[in-house]
C-alpha positions as CSV (number, residue, x, y, z in Angstrom):
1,X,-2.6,18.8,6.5
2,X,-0.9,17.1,9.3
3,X,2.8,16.9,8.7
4,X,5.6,14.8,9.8
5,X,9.0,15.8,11.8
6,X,11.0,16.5,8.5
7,X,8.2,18.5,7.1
8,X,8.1,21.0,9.5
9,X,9.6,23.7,7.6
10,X,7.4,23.1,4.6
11,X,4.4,23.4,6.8
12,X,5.8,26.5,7.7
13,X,6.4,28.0,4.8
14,X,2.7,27.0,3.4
15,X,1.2,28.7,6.6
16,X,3.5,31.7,5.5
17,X,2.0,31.9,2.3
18,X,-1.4,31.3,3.2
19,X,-1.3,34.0,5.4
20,X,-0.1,36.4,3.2
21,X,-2.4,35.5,1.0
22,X,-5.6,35.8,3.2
23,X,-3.9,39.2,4.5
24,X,-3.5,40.5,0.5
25,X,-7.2,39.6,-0.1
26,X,-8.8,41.3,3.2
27,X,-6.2,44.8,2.9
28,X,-6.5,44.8,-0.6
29,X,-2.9,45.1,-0.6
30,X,-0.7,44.2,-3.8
31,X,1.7,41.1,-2.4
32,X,2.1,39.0,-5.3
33,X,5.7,39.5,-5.6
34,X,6.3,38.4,-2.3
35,X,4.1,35.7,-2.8
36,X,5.8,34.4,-5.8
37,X,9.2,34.6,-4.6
38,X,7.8,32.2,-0.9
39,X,6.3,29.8,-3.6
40,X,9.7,29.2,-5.5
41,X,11.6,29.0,-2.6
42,X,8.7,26.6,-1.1
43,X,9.5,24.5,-4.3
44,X,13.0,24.1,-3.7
45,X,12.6,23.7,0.1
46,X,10.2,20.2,-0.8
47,X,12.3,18.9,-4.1
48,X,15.3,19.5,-1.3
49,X,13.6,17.0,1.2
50,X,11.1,15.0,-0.7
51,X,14.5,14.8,-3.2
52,X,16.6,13.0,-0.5
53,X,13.9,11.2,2.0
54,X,15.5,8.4,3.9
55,X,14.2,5.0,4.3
56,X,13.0,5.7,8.0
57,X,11.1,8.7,6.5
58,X,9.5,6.8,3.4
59,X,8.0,4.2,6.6
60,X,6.6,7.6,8.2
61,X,5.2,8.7,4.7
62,X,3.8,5.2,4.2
63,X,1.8,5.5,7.7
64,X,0.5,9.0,7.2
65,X,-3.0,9.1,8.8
66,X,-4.5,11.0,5.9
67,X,-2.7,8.5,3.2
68,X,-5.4,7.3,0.6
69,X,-6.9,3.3,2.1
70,X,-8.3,0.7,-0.1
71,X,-11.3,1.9,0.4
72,X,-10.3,5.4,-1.1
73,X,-8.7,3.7,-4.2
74,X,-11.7,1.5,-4.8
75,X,-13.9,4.6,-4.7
76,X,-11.8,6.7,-6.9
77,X,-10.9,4.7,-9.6
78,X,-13.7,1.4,-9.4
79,X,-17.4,1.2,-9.7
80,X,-20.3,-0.6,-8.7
81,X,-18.3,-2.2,-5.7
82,X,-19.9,-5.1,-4.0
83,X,-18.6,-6.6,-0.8
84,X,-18.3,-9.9,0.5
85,X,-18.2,-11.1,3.8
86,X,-17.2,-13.7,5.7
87,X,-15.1,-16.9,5.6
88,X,-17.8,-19.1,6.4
89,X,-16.2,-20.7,9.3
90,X,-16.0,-18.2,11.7
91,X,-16.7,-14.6,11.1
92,X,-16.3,-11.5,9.1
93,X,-13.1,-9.2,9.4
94,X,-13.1,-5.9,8.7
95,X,-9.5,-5.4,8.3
96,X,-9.8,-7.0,5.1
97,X,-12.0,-5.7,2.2
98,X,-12.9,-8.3,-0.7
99,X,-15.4,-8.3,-3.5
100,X,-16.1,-6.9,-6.9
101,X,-16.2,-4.0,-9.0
102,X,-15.4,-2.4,-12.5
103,X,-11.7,-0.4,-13.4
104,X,-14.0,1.2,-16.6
105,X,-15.8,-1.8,-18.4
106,X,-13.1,-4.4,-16.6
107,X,-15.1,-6.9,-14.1
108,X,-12.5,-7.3,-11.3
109,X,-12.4,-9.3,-7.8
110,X,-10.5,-6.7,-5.4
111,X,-9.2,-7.3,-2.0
112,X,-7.5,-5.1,0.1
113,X,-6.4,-4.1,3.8
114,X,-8.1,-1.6,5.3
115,X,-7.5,1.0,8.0
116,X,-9.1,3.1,10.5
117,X,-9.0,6.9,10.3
118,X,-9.8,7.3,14.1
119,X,-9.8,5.0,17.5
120,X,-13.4,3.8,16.8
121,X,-12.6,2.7,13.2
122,X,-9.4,1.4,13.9
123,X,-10.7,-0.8,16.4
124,X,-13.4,-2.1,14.4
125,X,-10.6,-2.5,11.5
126,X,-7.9,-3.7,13.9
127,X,-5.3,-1.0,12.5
128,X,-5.3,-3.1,8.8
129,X,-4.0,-6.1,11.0
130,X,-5.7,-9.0,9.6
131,X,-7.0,-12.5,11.2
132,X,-7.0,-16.0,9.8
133,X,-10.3,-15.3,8.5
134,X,-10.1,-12.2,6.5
135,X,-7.1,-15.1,4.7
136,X,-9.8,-17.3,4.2
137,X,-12.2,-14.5,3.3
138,X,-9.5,-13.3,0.4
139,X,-9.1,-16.8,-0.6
140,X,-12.7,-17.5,-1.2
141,X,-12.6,-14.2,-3.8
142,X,-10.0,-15.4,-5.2
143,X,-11.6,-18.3,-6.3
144,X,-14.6,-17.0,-7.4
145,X,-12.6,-15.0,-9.5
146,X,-10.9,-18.2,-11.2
147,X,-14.7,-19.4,-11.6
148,X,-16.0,-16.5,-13.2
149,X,-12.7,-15.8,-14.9
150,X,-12.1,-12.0,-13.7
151,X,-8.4,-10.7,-13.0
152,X,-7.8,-9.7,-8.8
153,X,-6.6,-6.7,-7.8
154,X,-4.6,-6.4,-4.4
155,X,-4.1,-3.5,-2.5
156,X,-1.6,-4.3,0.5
157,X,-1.3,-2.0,3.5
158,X,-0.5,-4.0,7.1
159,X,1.7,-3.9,9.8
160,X,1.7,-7.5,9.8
161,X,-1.1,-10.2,10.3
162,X,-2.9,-9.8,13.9
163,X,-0.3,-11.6,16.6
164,X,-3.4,-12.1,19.3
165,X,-3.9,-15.2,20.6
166,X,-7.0,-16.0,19.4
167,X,-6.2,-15.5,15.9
168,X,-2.9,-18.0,16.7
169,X,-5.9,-20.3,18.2
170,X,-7.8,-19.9,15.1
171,X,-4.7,-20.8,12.6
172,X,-3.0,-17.5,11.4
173,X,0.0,-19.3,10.1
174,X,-1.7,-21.8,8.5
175,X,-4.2,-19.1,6.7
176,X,-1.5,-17.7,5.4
177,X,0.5,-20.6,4.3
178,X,-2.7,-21.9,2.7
179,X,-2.9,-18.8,0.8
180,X,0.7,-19.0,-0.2
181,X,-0.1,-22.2,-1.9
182,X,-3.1,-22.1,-3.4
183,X,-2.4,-18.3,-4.8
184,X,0.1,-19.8,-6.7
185,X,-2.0,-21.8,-8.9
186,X,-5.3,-19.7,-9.2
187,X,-5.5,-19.3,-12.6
188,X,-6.4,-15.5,-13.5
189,X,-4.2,-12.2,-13.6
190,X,-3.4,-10.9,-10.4
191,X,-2.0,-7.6,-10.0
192,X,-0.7,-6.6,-6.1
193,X,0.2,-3.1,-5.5
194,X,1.5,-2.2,-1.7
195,X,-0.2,1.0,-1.3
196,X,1.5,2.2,2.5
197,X,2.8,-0.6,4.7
198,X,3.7,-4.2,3.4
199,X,4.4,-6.2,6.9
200,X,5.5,-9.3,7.0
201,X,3.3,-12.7,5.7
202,X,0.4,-10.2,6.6
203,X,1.2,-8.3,3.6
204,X,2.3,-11.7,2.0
205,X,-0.9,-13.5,2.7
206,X,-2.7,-11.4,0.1
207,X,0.2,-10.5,-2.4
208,X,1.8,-13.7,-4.4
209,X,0.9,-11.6,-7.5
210,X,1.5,-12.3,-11.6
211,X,2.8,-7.9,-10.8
212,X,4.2,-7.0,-7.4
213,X,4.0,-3.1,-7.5
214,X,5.1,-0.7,-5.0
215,X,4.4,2.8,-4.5
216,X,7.1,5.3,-4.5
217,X,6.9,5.9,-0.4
218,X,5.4,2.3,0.7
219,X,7.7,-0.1,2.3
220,X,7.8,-3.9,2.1
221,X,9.7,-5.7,4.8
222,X,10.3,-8.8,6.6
223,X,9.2,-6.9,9.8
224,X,8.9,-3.5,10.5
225,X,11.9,-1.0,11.3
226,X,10.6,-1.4,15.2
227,X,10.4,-5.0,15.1
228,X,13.9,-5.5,13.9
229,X,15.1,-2.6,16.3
230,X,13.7,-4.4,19.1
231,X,15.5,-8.2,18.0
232,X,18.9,-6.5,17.1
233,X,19.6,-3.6,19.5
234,X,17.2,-4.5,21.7
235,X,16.1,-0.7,21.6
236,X,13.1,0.4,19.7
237,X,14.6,4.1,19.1
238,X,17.2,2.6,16.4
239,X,14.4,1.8,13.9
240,X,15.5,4.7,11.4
241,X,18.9,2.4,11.5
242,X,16.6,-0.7,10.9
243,X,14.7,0.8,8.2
244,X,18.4,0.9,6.8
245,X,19.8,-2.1,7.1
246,X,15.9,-3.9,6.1
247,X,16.6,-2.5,2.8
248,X,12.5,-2.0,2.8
249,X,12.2,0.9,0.4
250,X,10.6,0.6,-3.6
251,X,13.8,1.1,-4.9
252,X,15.9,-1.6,-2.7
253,X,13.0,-3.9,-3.6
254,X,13.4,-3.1,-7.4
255,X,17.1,-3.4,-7.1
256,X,16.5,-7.0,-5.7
257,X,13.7,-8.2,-7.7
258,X,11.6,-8.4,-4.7
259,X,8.5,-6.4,-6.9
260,X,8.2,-5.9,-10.5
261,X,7.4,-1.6,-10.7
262,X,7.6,1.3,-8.5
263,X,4.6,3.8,-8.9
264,X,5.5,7.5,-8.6
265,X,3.3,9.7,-6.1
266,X,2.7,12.8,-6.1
267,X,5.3,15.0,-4.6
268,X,5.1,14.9,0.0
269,X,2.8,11.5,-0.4
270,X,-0.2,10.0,-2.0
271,X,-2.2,11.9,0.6
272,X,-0.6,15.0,-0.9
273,X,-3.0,14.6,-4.3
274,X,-4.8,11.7,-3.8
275,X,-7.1,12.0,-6.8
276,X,-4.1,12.6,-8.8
277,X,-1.8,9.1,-7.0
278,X,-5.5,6.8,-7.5
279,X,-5.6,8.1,-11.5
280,X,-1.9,7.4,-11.9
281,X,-2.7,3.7,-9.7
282,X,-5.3,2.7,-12.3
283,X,-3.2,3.1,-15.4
284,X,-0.6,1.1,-13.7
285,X,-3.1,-1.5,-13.0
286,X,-4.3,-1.4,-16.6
287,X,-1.0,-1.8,-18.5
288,X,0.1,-4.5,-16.2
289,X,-3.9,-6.6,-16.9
290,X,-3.3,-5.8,-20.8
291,X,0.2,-7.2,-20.4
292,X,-0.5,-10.1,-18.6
293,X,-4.3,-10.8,-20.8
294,X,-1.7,-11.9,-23.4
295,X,-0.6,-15.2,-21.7
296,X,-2.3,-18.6,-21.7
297,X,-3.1,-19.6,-18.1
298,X,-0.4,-22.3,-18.4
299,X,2.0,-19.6,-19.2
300,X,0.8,-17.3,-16.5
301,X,1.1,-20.1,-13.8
302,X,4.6,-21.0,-15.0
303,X,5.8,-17.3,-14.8
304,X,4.1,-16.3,-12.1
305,X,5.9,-20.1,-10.3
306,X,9.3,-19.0,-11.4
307,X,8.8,-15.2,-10.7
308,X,8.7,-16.3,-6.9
309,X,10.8,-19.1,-7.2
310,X,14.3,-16.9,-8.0
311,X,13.3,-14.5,-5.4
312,X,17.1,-14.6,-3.6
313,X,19.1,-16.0,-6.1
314,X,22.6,-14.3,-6.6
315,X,25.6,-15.0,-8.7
């Protein structure tokens, strides 16, 4: 397990144990007292630190190489996936998954950001930062969902949209401006969950949602903690104090009415347990669907119109 700064002395402690455990199995010597009394105090040592992460943390948490992708959660908790590529203007791009697939007997559209887990995959994903046409691409499932009446699924997990100049040439701001507008009127459920990093309209782009969750160590932000660091102090090394002041964390975001639900991960990260985070991902996803199966489309367009609409209101 590849750990973070912070975590260093739970690593540590798990090597400990490890150790003494491999040692107590080879000498056939009796250790399990000791063994015990490493695991308690390993216990308190992560409720200690994963009890009182800070928001600069969370963001490192929410990067974690080995953190669970769309990919992963479609695989763990969907069947019978079938991709779709393609906008049909331009080209295909593989930092944005769409298609269908089954949550149980439920026929769903999902779409989805998607990582790398080395250099040659990131390449060929663009580190999850998408281009106008993996917009278009999520656009065109979302309207074959509305045809075929099936409920969309978004998992949300970019930087921010790709910044190069040939996706500026090719329309990025007006991809996701399009998909602004037109999201707000397609006429099925849509459940958005940010699964690690919810960048700017990147992560926007794909997530006007009926259910904007969060889980417990993603961020959602205007623009990410080095971003603002470089604007404000013109200094890269004070994002942890950006991450602070962006107030980018699930629970700021409850707080403000930015999302609708924080999703509890398992404790250290999704990539801690993923089987267990993905299980825990699809009842969430469930409950909201039955929930929001009960409107009429008019009254799911009207809520989903206002939901957006009092984003920043204040007495």
């Amino acid at each position: 397990m590849t750990g973070l700064d912070f975590e260093k002395p739970i690593i540590e402690l798990e090597k400990k144990i490890q150790e003494l455990e491999s040692f107590t199995s080879h000498k056939k010597i009796d250790l399990s007292s000791e063994v015990k009394r490493l695991e308690e105090k390993l216990e308190r040592l992560k409720k200690d630190i994963y009890g009182h992460l800070t928001p600069w943390q969370r963001v490192q948490i929410a990067r974690h190489p080995q953190r669970p992708y769309t990919l992963d959660y479609i695989g763990m908790i969907m069947s019978d996936f079938l991709e779709i590529h393609g906008d049909r203007l331009f080209a295909d791009d593989k930092a944005l998954i769409a298609g269908f697939a089954k949550i149980d007997n439920q026929k769903v559209v999902v779409i989805g950001h998607q990582k790398g887990r080395d250099i040659k995959e990131n390449l060929k994903r663009n580190f999850g930062c998408a281009h106008p046409e993996g917009y278009r691409k999520a656009l065109r499932a979302m309207q074959l969902a509305e045809k075929f009446n099936l409920p969309v699924v978004v998992f949300i997990d970019t930087p921010g949209a790709y910044p190069g100049i040939g996706a500026e040439e090719r329309g990025q701001a007006q991809a996701i401006a399009f998909n602004l507008r037109e999201m707000v009127g397609i006429s099925v459920p849509i459940v958005a969950t940010i699964i690690g990093e919810g960048g700017s309209g990147g992560a926007l782009g794909i997530g006007i949602a009926d259910r904007v969750c969060v889980l417990e160590n993603a961020y959602y932000s205007v623009i990410s903690p080095e971003g603002c660091a470089a604007i404000l102090w013109k200094n890269g090394s004070k994002a942890p104090e950006a991450a602070e002041v962006l107030k980018l964390t699930s629970e700021d975001l409850l707080k403000m009415g930015i999302i609708d639900e924080i999703i509890p991960e398992p404790m250290g990260g999704a990539h801690r347990d993923a089987q267990k985070m993905a299980q825990t991902l699809k009842e969430a996803v469930k409950k909201n669907f039955k929930d929001l199966k009960a409107q009429s489309k008019d009254k799911l367009l009207e809520l989903r119109y206002n939901k957006f609409r009092s984003i920043g209101e204040f007495a």
